[in-house]
Each structure stands twice: as C-alpha cells, then as structure tokens.
C-alpha positions in Angstrom: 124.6 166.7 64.1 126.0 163.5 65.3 127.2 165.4 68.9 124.3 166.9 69.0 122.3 163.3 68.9 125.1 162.0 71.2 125.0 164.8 73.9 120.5 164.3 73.9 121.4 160.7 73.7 123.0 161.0 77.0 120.6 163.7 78.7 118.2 160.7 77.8 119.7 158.3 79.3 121.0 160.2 82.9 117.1 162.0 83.4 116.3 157.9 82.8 118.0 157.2 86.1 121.3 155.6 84.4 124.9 156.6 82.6 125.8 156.6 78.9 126.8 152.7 79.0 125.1 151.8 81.9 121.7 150.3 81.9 119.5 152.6 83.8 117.8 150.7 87.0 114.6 149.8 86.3 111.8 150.4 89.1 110.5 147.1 88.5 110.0 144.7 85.7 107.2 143.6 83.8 106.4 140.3 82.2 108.7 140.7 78.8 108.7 144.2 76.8 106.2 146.5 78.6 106.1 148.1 75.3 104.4 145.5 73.6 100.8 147.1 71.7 101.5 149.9 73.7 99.8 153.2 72.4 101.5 156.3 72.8 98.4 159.0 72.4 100.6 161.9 72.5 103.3 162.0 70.3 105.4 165.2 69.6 107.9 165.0 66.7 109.5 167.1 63.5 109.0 168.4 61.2 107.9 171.3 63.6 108.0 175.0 64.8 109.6 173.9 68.0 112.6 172.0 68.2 111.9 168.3 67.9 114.1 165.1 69.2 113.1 163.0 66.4 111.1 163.1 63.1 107.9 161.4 62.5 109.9 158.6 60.7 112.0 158.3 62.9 110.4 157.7 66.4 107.5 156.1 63.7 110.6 153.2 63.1 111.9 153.0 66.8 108.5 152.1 67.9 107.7 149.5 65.1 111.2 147.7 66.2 110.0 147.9 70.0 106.6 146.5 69.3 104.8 149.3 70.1 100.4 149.4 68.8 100.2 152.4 67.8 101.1 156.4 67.9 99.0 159.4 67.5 101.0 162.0 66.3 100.3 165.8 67.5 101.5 169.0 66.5 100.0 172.0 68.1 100.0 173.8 64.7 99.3 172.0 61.7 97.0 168.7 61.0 98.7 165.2 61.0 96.2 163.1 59.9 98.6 163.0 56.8 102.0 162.6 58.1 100.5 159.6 60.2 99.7 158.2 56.8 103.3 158.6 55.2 104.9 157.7 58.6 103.2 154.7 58.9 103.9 153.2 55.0 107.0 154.2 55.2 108.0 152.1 58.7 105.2 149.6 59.0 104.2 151.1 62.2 100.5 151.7 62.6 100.5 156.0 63.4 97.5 158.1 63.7 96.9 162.1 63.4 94.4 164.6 64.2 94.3 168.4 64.3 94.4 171.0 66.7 91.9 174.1 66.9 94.6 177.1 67.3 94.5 180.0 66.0 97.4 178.4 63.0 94.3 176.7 61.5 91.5 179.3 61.8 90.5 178.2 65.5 87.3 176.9 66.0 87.1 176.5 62.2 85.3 173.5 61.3 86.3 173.5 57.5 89.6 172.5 58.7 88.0 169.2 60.3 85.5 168.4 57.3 88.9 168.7 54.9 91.1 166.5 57.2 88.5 163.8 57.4 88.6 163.6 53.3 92.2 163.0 53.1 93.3 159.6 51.6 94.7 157.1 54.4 92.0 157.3 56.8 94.2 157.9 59.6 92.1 161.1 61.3 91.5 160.5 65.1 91.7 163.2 67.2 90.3 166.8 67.1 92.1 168.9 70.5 90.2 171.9 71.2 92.5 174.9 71.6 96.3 173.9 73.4 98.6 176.9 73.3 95.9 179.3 72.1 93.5 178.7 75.0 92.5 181.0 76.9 93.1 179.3 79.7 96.3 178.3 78.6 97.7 182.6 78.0 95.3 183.2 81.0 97.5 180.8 83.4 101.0 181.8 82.1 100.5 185.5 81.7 101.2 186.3 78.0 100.3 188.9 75.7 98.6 187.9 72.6 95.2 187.1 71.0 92.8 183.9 72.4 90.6 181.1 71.4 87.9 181.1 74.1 86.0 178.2 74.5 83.4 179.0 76.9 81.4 182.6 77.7 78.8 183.0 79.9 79.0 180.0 81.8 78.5 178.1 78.3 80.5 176.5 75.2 80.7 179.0 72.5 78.4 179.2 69.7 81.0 177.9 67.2 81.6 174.4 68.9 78.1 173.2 68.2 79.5 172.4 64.4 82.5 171.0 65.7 80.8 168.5 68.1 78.3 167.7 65.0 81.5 166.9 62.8 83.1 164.8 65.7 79.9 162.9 66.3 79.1 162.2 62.6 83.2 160.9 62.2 83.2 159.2 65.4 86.0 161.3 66.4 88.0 161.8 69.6 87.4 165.1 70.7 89.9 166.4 73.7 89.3 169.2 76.0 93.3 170.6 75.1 94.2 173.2 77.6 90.7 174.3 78.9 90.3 174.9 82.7 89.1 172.4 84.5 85.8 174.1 85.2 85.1 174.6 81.5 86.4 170.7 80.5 83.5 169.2 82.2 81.3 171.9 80.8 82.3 171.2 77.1 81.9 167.4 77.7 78.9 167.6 79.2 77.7 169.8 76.0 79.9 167.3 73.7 78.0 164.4 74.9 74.6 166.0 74.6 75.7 166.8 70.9 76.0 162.6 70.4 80.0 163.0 70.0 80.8 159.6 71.4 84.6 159.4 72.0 85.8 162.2 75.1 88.9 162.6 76.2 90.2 165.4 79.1 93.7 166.4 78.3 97.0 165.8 80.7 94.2 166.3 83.3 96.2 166.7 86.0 98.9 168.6 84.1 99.5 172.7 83.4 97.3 174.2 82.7 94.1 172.7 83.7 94.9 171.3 87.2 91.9 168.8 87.5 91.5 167.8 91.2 90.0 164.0 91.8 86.7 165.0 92.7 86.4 166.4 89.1 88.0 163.5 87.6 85.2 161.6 88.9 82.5 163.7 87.1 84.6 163.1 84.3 84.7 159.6 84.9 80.5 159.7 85.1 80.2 161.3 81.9 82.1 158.6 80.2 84.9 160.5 79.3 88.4 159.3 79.6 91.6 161.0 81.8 95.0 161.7 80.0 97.9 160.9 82.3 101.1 161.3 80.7 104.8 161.0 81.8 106.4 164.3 80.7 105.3 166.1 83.7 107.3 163.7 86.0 110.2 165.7 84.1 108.5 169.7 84.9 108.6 172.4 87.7 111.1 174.5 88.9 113.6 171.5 89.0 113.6 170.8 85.3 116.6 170.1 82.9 114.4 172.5 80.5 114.3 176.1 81.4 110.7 176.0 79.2 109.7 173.2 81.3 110.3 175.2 85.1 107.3 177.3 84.8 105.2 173.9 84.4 103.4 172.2 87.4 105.2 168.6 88.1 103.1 165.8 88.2 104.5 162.3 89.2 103.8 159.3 88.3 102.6 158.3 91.7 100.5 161.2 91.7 98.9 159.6 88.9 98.7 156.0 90.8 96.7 158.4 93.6 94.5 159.0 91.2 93.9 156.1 89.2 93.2 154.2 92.4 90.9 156.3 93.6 88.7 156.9 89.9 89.2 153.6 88.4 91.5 152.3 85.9 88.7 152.0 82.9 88.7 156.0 83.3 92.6 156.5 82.2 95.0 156.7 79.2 98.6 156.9 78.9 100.9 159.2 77.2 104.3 160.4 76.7 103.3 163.9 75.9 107.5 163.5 74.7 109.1 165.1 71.9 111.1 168.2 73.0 114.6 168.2 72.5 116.8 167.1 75.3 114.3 165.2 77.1 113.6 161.2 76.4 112.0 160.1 73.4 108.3 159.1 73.4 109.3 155.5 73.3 111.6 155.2 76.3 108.1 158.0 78.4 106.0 155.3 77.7 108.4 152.1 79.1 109.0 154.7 82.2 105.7 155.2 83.0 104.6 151.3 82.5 107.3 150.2 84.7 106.5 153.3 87.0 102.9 152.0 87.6 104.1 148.5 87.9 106.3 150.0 90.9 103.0 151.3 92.6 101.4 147.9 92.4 99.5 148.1 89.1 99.1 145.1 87.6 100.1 144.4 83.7 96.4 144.2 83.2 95.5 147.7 84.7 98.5 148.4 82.5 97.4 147.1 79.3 94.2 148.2 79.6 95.5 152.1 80.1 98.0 151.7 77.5 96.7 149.6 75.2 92.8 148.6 75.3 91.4 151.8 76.6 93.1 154.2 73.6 92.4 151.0 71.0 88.6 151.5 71.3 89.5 155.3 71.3 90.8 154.9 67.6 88.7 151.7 66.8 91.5 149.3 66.3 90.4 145.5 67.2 92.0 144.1 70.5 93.6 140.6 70.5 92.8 138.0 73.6 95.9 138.0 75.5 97.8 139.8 73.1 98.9 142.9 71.6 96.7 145.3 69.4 95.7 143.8 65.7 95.7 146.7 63.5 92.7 146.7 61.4 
C-alpha cells in the first residue's frame, strides 16, 4: 500500500508540472492560499466501484487542513447525502452529497430522492440526472448495454415531471449529468417551468455533451449555471490514463474563452478528481485557481466561481471579504 500511495504520490506531483521533492512551478500566484472557502462541487472518492485515490475521510481531512468551504461528494452509483454526513463529523470539514439517477438506483426513480431527503444530517444537495447511463453518454462512446433516456420526441420524459416537483419542493440542485447539449437546455427550460430553482449544466464543455458558447449563453439566460472542471485539462489521446484517451480535452484556457465571453456569474468550478493516478481533488482545484489567475482572472472572478456562486448553490451564508461560514 505504501508504494502504491508513493508511486500516485509522484504521478501527482510530475502531471502537476514538478518532481517528487521539487515544488512544482506555479503559473502564477494568488493573494495567500487560493484554496481558502473554495468549493470543490465534484468530488470523486472511495469507498467505490472504480478505483479511488482517496476515501471520503481522507480527502474530507486534507481539505479541512487546507481551508477549503466545502465538498460535494459524488458517486455515480450510490447516494452520498450520508457519507457527506459521517465525512464531515468525523473531520470537521463541511461535505455535501446528492444522488445520481442511473440505472444502480432505479433511474428516473423518484422514491430514491424522497428517501435521501429524509436522512438525518441534512446534507442532500444535488440530484445529477443520468451520468454513465445516459443515453447520450453509451450513445457517444459506442457501448452495448441498456439506457436511461431523458428526452423522446423532442421532449423530457414523462417520469422527470416528479423529479423536477421533488427538486423544486427541496430546493435542490438539479444537474443536466451527461445529456447532449441539445437536450440540457431542453430539460432546463422544462425544469424551470416546473419552479425547480437551482440549475446546473454538467462539465458543459466536457465528454459527452460538448456545449458550444452560443448554447452556454441560452444557458446563461435561463439562469442556469456552467460546470467547468479541471480534470479534462488531464483527457484525450495524450492522457496518463488509458480510460481517460477516449475523452475530449478541455483546457483551462478553453474555459477562460468561455468564461469571458458568457460572464463569470454564469460558472462553477470543479475538480471532477478522484481516479487513481491522477491529482487529488484538492491540489485540481489549486490548479485551476492559479490557472485562471494565469489568464488574467481576478481573485474576485475567482472567488465568486469557486466559492460564492456554488455557496448560494447549497445555501451556505457568504462572509464579506472572507471565506464561506458554514451555516
């Protein structure tokens, strides 16, 4: 185990831009630890049925010590509205969980979002439409197996009006997952008509929905928000990961396209980090904060992507000046 940890901990550090004992050049530098009530909304870790770098706990800890406001934890098979609970008394770190709709948890099975919103702790956020089960998602990379389909006919399926109801009665944040771009701004468009207040469009710019900028900006009009996150800087045929080739790459500056041309009120920040042998969410997030800071965002743009914007998202109280205060 401990080569294991050492031979990731190194990975880590070289696709970070430095060697094992060598601090990693830094694109720029922000005024003390960009990290500061930072909130990751993206968060892959164990337990899992993919290979995970670190446990809830444990990147739940690593944050805590680096400042960080908040994580929402996401697994693309089981609900973790709980595990944010436990994660969170057992480091002090304020973590958040939701549930996504594949076909592991019935689909587009609204019993499974009426349960997770009775669970002690209160810590219930998110609800991602279909990710991996899409149909989109087995559409775009060619596999064999069964669907969740989100759209017929040029419309949101029948069984996503109860959904929407339970995310607008909960004052949930509902994401698009791995819909097409073409059916995102339909099922946002139907979302907000069904009073669901809080939208957010998935790694837009990321496999497999491929959102160009004019559609971002119909996005942007419906008052939904954009999830950028920094994984995909790592993706496409050049990737350490051999899972990661067949994914398109999307680079930070293609982000800082984007975010100039829609507005920064429109955009989050993730990691979308988790999968073994690539950098821990912690160190995704201080990439991509000194990243944008590189392509002449200022630490307010910053703060408001990474730290204001997904705060109102999850309803925790901003502090003038400051980091998040956890309600």
């Amino acid at each position: 185990m401990t080569r294991l940890l050492t031979c990731g901990l190194a990975l880590a550090v070289s696709l970070l831009g430095g060697r094992p004992g060598v601090q990693a050049q830094e694109p720029t530098t922000l005024k003390g630890n960009p990290l500061v009530g930072l909130i990751d909304f993206h968060v892959h870790s164990g337990p899992d049925s993919f290979t995970r770098s670190t446990t809830d706990f444990e990147i739940a800890r690593i944050a805590k010590n680096r400042k960080m406001g908040a994580l929402v934890l996401k697994n693309h098979f089981t609900m973790t509205a709980d595990r944010a609970v436990l994660a969170e008394r057992v480091t002090g770190q304020r973590c958040y969980g939701g549930i996504v709709l594949n076909r592991a948890v019935g689909g587009l099975n609204p019993e499974a979002i009426r349960r997770m919103v009775t669970f002690s702790g209160n810590r219930a956020r998110v609800v991602w439409l279909p990710t991996f089960d899409a149909e989109n998602h087995i559409r775009r990379f060619e596999e064999d197996r069964p669907s969740v389909p989100v759209v017929r006919k040029g419309k949101p399926v029948a069984a996503l009006a109860e959904i929407f109801s339970l995310c607008a009665k909960h004052d949930l944040v509902l994401e698009t997952g791995h819909s097409s771009a073409t059916e995102c701004l339909m099922l946002l468009k139907a979302a907000r008509k069904a009073g669901v207040r809080k939208l957010v469009v998935t790694h837009a710019m990321a496999d497999p929905i491929r959102m160009t900028i004019p559609q971002m900006k119909l996005v942007a009009k419906m008052g939904a928000k954009i999830e950028c996150v920094w994984m995909t800087n790592l993706a496409g045929p050049g990737s350490h990961l051999a899972s990661m080739r067949h994914w398109k790459k999307v680079s930070t500056a293609d982000y800082a396209k984007a975010m100039k041309t829609v507005g920064t009120d429109h955009f989050i920040l993730s990691s979308d980090l988790g999968q073994y042998l690539n950098p821990i969410p912690t160190d995704g997030m201080k990439r991509f904060a000194l990243e944008l800071a590189a392509e002449g965002f200022s630490q307010k743009d910053i703060l408001k992507m990474g730290r204001d914007t997904p705060a109102a998202l999850l309803g925790m109280k901003p502090a003038k000046g400051g980091p998040i205060k956890n309600r």
